[in-house]
N, C-alpha and C positions, 0 to 999 in steps of 0.2 A: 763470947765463945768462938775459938776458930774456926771456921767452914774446912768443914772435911775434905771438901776436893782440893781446899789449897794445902789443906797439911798433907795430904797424900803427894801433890807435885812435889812438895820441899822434900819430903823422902824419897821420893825416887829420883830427884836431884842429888842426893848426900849420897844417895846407895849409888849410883852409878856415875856421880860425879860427871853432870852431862854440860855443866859450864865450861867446863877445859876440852871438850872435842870439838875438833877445828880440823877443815879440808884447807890447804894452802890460805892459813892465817883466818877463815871463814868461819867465825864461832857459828855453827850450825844454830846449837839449841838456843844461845843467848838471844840471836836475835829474833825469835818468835817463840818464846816460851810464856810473854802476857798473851797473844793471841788464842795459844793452844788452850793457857787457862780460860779463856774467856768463852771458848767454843765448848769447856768441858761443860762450866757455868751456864752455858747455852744464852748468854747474852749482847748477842748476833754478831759475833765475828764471821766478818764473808773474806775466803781468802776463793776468787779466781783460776781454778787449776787447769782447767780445761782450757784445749783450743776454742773451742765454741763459746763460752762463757763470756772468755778473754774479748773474743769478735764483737760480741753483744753487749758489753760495757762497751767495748772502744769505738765500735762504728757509729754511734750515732754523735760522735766526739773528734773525729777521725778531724776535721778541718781544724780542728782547734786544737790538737796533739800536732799537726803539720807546724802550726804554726807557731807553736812551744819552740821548734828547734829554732825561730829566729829572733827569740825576747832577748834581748841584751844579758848579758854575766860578766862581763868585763867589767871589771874595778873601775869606779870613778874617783876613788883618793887611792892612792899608793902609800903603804903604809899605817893603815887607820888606825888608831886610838882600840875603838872596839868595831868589831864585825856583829851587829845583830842579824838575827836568822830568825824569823816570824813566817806563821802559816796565812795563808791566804784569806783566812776568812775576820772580816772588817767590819765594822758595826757603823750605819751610815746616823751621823752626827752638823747637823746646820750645813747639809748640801756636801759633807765631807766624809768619805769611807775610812774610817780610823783603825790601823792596827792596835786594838786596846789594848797591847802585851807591851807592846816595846814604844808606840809611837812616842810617846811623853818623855822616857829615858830616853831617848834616842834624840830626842831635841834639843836635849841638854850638852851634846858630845859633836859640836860640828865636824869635829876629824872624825867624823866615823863612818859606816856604809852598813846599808839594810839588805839582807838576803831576802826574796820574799818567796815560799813556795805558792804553787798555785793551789787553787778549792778543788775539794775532790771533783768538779765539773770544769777542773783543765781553765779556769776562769783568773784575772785578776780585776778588782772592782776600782774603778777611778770615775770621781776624781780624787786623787789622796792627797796630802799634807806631806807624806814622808820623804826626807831630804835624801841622797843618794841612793835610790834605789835601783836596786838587780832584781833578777830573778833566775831561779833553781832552776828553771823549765828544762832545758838542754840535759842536766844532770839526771833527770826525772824520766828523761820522753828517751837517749841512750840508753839508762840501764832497762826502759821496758823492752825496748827493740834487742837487744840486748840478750837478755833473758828469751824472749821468745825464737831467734833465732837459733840461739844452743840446742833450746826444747827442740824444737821440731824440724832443724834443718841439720844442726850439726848435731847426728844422733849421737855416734861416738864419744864425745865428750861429756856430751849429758849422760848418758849408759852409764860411762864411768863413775861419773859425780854421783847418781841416786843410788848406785850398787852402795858404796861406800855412807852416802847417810842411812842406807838402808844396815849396813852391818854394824854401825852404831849404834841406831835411835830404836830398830823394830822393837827389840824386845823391853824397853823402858817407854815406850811408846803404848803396848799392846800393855803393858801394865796398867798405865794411866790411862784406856780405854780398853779396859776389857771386854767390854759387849758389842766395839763398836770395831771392827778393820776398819771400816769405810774411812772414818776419822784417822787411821792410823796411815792406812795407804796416801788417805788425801795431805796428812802433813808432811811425810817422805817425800812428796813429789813436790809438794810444796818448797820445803826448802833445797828441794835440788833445784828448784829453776830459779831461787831468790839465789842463788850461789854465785851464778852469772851476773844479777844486775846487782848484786853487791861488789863485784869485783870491778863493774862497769865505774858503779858510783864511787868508788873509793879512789879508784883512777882519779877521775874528775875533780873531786872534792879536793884530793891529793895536790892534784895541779894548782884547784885554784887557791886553796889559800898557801902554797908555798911562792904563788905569785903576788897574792893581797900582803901575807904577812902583817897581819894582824898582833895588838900586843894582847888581846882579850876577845875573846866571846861571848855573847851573851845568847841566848836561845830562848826561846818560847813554851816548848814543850820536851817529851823525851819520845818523838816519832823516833821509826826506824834512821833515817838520814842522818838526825843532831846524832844519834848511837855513832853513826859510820864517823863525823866530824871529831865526837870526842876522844874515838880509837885513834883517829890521824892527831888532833890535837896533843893529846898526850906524849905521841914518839916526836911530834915537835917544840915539847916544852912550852905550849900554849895554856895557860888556864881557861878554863869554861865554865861558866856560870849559866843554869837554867832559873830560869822565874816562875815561880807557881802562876798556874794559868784556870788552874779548876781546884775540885777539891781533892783529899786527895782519901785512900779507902787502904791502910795501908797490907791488907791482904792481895789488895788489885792495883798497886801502883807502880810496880814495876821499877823499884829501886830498890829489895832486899833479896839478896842471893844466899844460898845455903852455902857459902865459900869462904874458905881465910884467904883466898887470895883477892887481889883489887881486880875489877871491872871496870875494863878501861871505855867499855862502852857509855858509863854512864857522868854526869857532869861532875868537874871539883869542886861546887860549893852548887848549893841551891837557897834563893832567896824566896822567903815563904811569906802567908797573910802573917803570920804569928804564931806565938808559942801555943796554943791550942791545934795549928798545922803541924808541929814539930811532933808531940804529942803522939798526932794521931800514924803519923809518918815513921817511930822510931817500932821494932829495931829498921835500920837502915843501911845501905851496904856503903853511902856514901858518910866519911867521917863526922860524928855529930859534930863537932867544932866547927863546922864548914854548914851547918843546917841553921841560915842566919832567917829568925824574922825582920820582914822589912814593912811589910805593908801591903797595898795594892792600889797604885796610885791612880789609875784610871778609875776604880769604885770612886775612890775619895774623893773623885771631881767630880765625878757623877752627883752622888749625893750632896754636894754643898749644889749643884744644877737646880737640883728638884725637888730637894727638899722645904724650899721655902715658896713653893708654889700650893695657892692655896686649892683645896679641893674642888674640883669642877658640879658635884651630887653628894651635898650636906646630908642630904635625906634620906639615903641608903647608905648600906655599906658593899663591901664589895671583897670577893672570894676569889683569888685567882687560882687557877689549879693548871702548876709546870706539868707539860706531858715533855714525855725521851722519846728517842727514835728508836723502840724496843718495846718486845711484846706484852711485857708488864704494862704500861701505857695503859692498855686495854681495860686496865684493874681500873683505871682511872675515869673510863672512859664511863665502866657502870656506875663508877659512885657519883659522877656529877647529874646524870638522869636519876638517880635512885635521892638524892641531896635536892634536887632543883623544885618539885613541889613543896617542899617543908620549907626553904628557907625563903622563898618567894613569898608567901605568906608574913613570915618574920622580917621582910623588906630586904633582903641579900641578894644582888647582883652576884652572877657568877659569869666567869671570864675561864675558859678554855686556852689556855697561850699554849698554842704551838711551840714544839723545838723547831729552829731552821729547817731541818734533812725531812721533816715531814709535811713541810707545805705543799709541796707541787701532789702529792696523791693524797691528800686527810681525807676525804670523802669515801673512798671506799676500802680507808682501813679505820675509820670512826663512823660508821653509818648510823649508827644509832646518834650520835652528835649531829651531824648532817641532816636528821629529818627535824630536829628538836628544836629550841627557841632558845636554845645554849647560847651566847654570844662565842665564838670561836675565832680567835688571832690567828690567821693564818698567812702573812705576812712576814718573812725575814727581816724587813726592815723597819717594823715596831719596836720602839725605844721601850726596851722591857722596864728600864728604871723610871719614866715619866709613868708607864703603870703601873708600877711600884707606888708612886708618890700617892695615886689617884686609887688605892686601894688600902685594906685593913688585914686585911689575912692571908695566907698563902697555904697550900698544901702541894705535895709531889710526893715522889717515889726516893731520887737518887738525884740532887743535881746541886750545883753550885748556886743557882737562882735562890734554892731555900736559905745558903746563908747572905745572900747580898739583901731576900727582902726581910732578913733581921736586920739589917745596916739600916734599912729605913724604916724600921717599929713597926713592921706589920708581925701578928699572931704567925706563931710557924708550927705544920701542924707536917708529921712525916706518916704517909698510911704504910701500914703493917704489913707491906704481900713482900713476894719476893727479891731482891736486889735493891731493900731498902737496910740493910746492912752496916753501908757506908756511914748512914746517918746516927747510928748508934749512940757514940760519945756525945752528940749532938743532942742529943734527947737524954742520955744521963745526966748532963752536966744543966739540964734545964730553960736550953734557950730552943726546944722545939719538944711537940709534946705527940707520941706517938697514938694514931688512929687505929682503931681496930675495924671497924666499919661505917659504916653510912649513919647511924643511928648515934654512935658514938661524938662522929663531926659534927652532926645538930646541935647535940646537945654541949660540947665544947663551944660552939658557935654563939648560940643561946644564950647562953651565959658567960661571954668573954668579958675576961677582964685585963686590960693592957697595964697596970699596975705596976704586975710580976718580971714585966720581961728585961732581962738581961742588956748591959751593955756590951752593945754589940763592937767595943773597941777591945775586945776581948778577942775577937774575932780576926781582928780587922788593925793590926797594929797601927795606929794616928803618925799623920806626917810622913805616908809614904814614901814618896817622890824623892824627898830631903833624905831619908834614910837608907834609900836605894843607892843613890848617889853620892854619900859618903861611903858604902862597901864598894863599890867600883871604883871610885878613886884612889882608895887605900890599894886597891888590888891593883891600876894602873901605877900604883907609885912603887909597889914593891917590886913590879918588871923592870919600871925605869933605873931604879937601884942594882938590879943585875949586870946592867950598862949593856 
């Protein structure tokens, strides 16, 4: 069944057609209408509006935004093959930090060059493997300076810009948060001051790849920036390909617009795990003929890694339980204390894995974890799939973990609280079996039987790599054919 607040935004999208309002080419609404969703959803969208905020994120960062403006961006091939554009964050692999998205495709295409943005902590991790590499930084650390400069120093122009999102968005704004100005003030001002460092970063991006001139893109995700790249790609006859990176929710994935017209913000083809992604992905606003399954080559090595590693503790079994960086988490947090008497008894290890963004403060947003005899991963740099190998079961909320530890035969178990939604088709279609409470995980536990469980190449289209690389070739060869 739909979620109400998404079918409410898609009608007040259609009623007032808020995809075609634009200040000097600046789709206002397109580029923060999953944010807006997500803050409706209250599933912590933080967007920065204030001077003060702003301060208090950046200053304690302040050296390392200094020093963003002098990371290289300069092309090192002229004319590449494909231009990959990948996010900062790396997953550290035999002494080496691996872009999992792109580094493997990327290896394969020596005329090519890697964009890399930086970690939300302004950070890039080395030592890496990846062969031509830049970085975003400059385009990133401009449009902030950028943006805050308008806001607060050249009022004039900024006055002008929020009057004008204001005579647009208030009253479809104050629809879709009726109880709430605060939300509504704070996304008007919001995208008044994203107006500047959108126009900052378009420049830039503008610049730089009509100097790379690229024959293909391939992208990582669909952050705001790949948006900005595909809008310039587009008027330059560039194709763009994004790679599934997570999973995807397709009420929350920010590829289906209530429009007959095209959105050039979003990529020309996206290559997906497989047709249960397509599935879950459709309707779409990018053409399904271009919604190709390929795989996910980086799992696929993973698992032929660790899966023939044999078990470290025959004697137990062992319960991971994926926590988000999000208040839900919490749900999680009671049912591994409320779980951890009964199944200790039953001989059940339980393992706490942290997401990344929550390690540096778990202790006093899991205090009840923190006092207990929980074992708790609280390290970024734990190979989640070697604990995969070294476990039997899994539970979470919302994450891409629960279908990777179907990849590797553990029991997948999705609890019932909020913003476990995603997982839906996941659990009808039989490869994850939904939790109602604490009492309910026992007794699924108790009696597991690995039997049943689906193959996860269902999932997980076989022969990744090879199949990735046959759609980017055909798609490099129908450019070269243009002459």
């Amino acid at each position: 069944m739909a979620n109400p607040i998404y079918e409410h935004l898609l009608q007040i999208e259609s009623k007032y057609e808020l995809n075609s309002k634009e200040i000097d080419g600046y789709k206002m609404w397109t580029y923060s209408r999953l944010s807006i969703l997500y803050d409706a959803l209250s599933t912590g969208a933080s967007i920065p509006v204030s001077f003060g905020e702003i301060i208090r994120y950046a200053l304690p960062k302040l050296f390392r935004a200094a020093s963003m403006l002098f990371r290289t961006c300069a092309p090192k091939i002229q004319n590449p093959d494909i231009l990959f554009i990948c996010h900062g964050s790396r997953r550290l692999s035999d002494g080496v930090y691996e872009s999992y998205i792109t580094d493997d495709i990327a290896a394969l295409y020596p005329n090519s060059i890697t964009l890399e943005h930086p970690t939300q902590d302004l950070l890039h991790f080395s030592p890496v493997n990846t062969k031509n590499l830049i970085y975003s930084d400059r385009f990133l650390i401009c449009g902030l300076i950028s943006g805050l400069l308008n806001r607060y120093l050249r009022t004039g122009k900024y006055k002008k810009v929020y009057n004008e999102v204001k005579k647009e968005l208030y009253t479809p704004l104050s629809e879709f948060f009726p109880k709430s100005p605060e939300a509504v003030n704070r996304w008007i001002t919001w995208m008044s001051y994203f107006y500047f460092t959108y126009k900052s970063q378009y420049r830039s991006y503008e610049k730089f790849l009509s100097k790379v001139s690229p024959s293909l893109i391939v992208e990582s995700n669909n952050r705001v920036e790949h948006m900005i790249v595909n809008e310039i790609a587009k008027k330059s006859k560039i194709p763009t390909v994004e790679l599934q990176h997570g999973i995807f929710h397709n009420e929350l994935s920010g590829y289906y617009f209530p429009s007959d017209n095209s959105i050039p913000q979003l990529p020309d083809y996206l290559l997906l795990f497989s047709e249960f992604s397509k599935e879950i992905l459709l309707p779409c606003s990018v053409d399904e003929s271009k919604l190709i399954p390929v795989g996910y080559p980086y799992f696929e090595k993973q698992v032929k890694k660790y899966t023939s590693r044999a078990k470290l503790n025959s004697k137990s079994k062992t319960l991971v339980i994926l926590s988000l960086p999000s208040p839900e988490s919490l749900a999680l947090e009671k049912l591994a204390i409320e779980i951890y008497p009964r199944l200790k008894e039953l001989g059940w290890d339980i393992v706490f894995k942290l997401h990344p963004l929550e390690c540096n403060n778990w202790q006093s947003v899991y205090s009840l974890l923190a006092s207990s005899e929980i074992e708790v991963v609280d390290s970024p740099n734990t190979n989640l799939y070697e604990l995969f190998s070294q476990s039997d079961a899994l539970i979470g909320i919302s994450s891409t973990g629960i279908y990777e530890g179907i990849g590797f035969n553990l029991a997948a178990f999705v609890y019932d609280v909020p913003g476990s939604e995603s997982m839906g088709q996941l659990c009808s279609k039989g490869f994850a079996t939904k939790i109602l409470d604490s009492n309910h995980l026992c007794f699924e536990l108790e009696n597991l039987d690995t039997a049943h469980q689906k193959n996860s190449s269902e999932l997980f289209k076989p022969n990744a790599l090879e199949n990735m690389k046959q759609v980017l070739d055909q798609l490099l060869a129908q450019e070269e054919s243009k002459g």
